[in-house]
PLY file of the C-alpha trace (Angstrom):
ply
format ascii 1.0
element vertex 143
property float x
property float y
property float z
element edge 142
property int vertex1
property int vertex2
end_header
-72.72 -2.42 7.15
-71.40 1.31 8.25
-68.40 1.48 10.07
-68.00 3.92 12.85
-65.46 6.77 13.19
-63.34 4.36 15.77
-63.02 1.53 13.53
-62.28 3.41 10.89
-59.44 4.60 12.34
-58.46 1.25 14.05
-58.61 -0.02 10.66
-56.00 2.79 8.73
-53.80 2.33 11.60
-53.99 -1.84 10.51
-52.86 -0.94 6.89
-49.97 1.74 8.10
-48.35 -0.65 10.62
-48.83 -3.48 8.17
-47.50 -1.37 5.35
-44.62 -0.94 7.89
-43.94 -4.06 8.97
-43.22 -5.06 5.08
-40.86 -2.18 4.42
-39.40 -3.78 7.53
-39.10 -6.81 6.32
-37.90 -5.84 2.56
-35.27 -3.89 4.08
-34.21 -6.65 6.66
-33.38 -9.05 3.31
-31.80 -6.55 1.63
-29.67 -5.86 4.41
-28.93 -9.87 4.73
-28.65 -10.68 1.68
-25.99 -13.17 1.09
-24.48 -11.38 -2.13
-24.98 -8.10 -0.17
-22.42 -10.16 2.71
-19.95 -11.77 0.41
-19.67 -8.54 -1.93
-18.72 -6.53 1.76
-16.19 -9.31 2.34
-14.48 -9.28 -0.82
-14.07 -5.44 -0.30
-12.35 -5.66 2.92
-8.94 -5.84 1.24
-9.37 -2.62 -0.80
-10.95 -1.05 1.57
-8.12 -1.42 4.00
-5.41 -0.78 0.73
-7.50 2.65 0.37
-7.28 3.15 3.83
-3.90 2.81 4.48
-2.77 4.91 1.32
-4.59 7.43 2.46
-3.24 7.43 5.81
0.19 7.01 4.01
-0.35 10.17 1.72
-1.54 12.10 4.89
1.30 11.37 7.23
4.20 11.47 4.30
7.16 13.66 4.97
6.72 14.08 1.21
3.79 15.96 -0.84
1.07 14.15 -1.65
2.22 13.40 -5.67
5.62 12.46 -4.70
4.41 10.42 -1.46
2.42 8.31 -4.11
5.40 8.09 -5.96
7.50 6.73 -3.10
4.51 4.52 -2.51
5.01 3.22 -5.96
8.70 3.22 -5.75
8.36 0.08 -3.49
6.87 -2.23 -6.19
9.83 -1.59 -7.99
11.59 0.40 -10.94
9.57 -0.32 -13.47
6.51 0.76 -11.84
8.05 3.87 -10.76
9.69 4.77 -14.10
6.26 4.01 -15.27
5.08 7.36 -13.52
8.40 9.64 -13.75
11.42 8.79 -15.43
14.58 8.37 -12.93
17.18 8.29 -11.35
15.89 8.84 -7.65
18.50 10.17 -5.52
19.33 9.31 -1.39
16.63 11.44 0.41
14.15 12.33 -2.12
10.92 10.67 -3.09
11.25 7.44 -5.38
14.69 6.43 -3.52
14.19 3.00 -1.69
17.79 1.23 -1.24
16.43 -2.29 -2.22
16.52 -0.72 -5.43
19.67 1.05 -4.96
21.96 -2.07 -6.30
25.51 -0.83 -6.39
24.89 1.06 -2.93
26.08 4.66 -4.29
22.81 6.55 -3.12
21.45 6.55 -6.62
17.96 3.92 -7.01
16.69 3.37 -10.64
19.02 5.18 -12.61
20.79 4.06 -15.61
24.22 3.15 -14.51
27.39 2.82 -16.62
29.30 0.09 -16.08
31.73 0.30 -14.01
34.89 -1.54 -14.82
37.53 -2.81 -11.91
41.33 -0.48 -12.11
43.44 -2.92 -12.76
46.41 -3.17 -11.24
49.73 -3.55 -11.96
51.26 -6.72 -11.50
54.58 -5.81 -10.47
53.47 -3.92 -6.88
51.66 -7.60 -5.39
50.79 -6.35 -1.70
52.17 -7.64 1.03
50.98 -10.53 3.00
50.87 -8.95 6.69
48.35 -6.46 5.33
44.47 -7.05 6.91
41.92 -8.49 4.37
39.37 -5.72 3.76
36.09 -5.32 5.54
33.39 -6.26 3.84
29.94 -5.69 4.18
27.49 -8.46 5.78
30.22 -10.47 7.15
29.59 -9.71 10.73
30.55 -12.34 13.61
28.91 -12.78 16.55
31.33 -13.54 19.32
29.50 -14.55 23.08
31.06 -12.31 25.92
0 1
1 2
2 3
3 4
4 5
5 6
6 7
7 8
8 9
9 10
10 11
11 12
12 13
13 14
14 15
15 16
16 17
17 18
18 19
19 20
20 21
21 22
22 23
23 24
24 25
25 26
26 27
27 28
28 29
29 30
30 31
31 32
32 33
33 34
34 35
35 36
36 37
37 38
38 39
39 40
40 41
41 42
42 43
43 44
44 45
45 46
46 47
47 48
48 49
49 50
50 51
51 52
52 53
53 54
54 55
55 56
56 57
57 58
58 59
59 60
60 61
61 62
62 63
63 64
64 65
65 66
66 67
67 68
68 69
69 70
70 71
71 72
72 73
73 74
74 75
75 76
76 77
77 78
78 79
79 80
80 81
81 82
82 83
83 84
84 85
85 86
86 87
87 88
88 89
89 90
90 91
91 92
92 93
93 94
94 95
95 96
96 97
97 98
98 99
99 100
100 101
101 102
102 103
103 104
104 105
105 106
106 107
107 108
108 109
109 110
110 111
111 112
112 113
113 114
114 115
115 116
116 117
117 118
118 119
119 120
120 121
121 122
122 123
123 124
124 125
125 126
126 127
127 128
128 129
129 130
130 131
131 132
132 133
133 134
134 135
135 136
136 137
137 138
138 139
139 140
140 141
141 142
């Protein structure tokens, strides 16, 4: 049995769409795959980390090395002494005041300890004087 030109050509353009409709299908199961699915979701959180660092580095009022360091800064001392040795001063990259514990605009440094003047027992002060202000000691009085 001879096949004519038309069926011939009826019958390639069987195999190509056929051929097509499994690279179709191959590439709809990749694309569904369950592990492809759960591998995307576990990425979403370092995807957005790299995301937002980047966007951090970009918008920075510092350079991009010592935005990174600021960045780093926040996780603590030791991480950022990890990168560069301090002291980070007020104002410069590295300075975060949560790690600024005695307050004197100096964050990771080594401090000396710092020992209270004492004073002399004979002056006592007197008792009309106003207690001093301290800090965090704010009341809240209604109008």
């Amino acid at each position: 049995m001879v096949l004519n030109d038309s069926e011939q050509g009826s019958n390639k353009k069987n195999q190509r769409a056929a051929a097509r409709h499994r690279r179709a299908d191959a590439l709809r199961r990749r694309a569904l795959s369950p592990v492809r699915i759960i591998f995307m979701i576990l990425m979403l959180p370092a995807t957005t980390a790299a995301i937002a660092v980047g966007v951090f580095l970009r918008t920075s009022e510092f350079e991009s090395p010592d935005a990174l360091l600021h960045l780093v800064a926040l996780a603590g001392c030791q991480a950022a002494e990890a990168l560069v040795p301090g002291p980070y001063w007020d104002g410069e990259p590295g300075y975060h005041a949560r790690n600024d514990t005695d307050g004197d605009g100096v964050a990771c440094g080594a401090t000396a300890p710092q020992f209270a003047t004492p004073q002399p027992a004979a002056d006592p002060q007197p008792a009309a004087a106003a207690p001093q202000r301290q800090v965090g000691t704010a009341k809240f009085v209604r109008p």
